[in-house]
C-alpha positions in Angstrom: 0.0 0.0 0.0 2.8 2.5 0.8 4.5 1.5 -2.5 1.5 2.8 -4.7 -0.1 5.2 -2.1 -3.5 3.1 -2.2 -5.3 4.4 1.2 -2.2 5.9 3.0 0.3 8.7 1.3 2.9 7.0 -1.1 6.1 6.1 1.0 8.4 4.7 -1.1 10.9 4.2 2.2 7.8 2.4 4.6 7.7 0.5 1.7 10.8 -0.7 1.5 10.7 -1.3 5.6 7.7 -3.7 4.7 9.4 -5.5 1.8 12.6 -5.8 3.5 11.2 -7.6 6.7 9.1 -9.9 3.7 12.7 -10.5 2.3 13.7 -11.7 5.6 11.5 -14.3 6.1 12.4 -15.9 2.9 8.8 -13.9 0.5 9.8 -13.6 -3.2 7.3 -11.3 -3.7 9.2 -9.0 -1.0 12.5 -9.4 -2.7 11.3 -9.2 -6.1 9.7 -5.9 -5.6 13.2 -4.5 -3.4 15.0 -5.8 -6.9 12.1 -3.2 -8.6 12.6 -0.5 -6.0 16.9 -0.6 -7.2 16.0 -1.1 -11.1 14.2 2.0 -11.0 15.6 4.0 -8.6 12.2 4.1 -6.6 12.8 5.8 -3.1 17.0 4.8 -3.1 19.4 5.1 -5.9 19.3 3.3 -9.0 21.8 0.3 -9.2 21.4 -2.3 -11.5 23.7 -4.4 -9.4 21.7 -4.2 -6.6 18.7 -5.0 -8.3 20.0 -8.3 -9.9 21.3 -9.4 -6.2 17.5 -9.0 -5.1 16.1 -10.7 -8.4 18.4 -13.4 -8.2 17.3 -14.5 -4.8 14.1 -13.9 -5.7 14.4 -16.3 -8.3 16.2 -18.8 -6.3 13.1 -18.7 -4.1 10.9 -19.6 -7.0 9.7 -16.1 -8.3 9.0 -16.4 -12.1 8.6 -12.6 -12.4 12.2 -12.2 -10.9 13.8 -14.9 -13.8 12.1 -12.7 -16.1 13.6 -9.4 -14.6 16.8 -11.0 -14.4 16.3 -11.9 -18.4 15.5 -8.4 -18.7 18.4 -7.0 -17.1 20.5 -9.0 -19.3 18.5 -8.4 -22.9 18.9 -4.7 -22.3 22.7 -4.8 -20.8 21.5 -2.8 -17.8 24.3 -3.4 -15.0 25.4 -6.5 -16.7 27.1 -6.8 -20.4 24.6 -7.3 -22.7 24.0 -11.3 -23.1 20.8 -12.1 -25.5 21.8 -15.6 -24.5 21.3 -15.8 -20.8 18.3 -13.4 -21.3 16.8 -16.1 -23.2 17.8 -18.5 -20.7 16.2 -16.5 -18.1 13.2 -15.9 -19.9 12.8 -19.6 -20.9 13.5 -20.8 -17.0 10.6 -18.3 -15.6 8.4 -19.9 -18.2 8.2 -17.6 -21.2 
C-alpha cells in the first residue's frame, strides 16, 4: 500500500521497511519488488547491481517474475554486459 499510495500517502521508504522484513523471512514477492525499487531507482538510488542481487534471490526462491527481470536486465545490458543468451535462458526458465 505504501508503495503505490493506495489508502495511506505514497512512502516509497515504509515500503521498502515492509518489503525488506518480507525479504527476511524468505517472501519472493518482498525481494522481487526490493529488486524493482533498485531497477528504477524508486525511493534509493538506482543500481542495477543491486537489483540483480535482489532478483536473483528472488528467483532462487521460485519467483518467475524475478527470472524474467533478471532476463530483462540482461537483454537490455543494464548493470550487466549485454547477453541475449542468458536473457533467453532466463526468460525460458521463468516460463516464457
Amino acid at each position: 500500500m505504501y508503495e503505490t499510495g493506495r489508502g495511506v500517502p505514497k512512502n516509497y521508504a515504509e515500503a521498502m521497511h515492509w518489503y525488506r522484513r518480507g525479504a527476511a523471512r524468505g517472501n519472493a514477492y518482498s525481494m522481487t519488488r526490493i529488486g524493482a525499487f533498485y531497477e528504477h531507482g524508486e525511493g534509493v538510488p538506482r543500481n542495477y547491481a543491486k537489483a540483480l542481487q535482489w532478483y536473483r534471490k528472488a528467483a532462487a526462491a521460485g519467483s518467475h517474475a524475478a527470472m524474467k527481470l533478471i532476463s530483462h536486465l540482461y537483454a537490455k545490458g543494464l548493470g550487466v554486459p549485454k547477453d541475449p543468451a542468458l536473457a533467453k535462458k532466463w526468460l525460458e526458465r521463468a516460463g516464457h
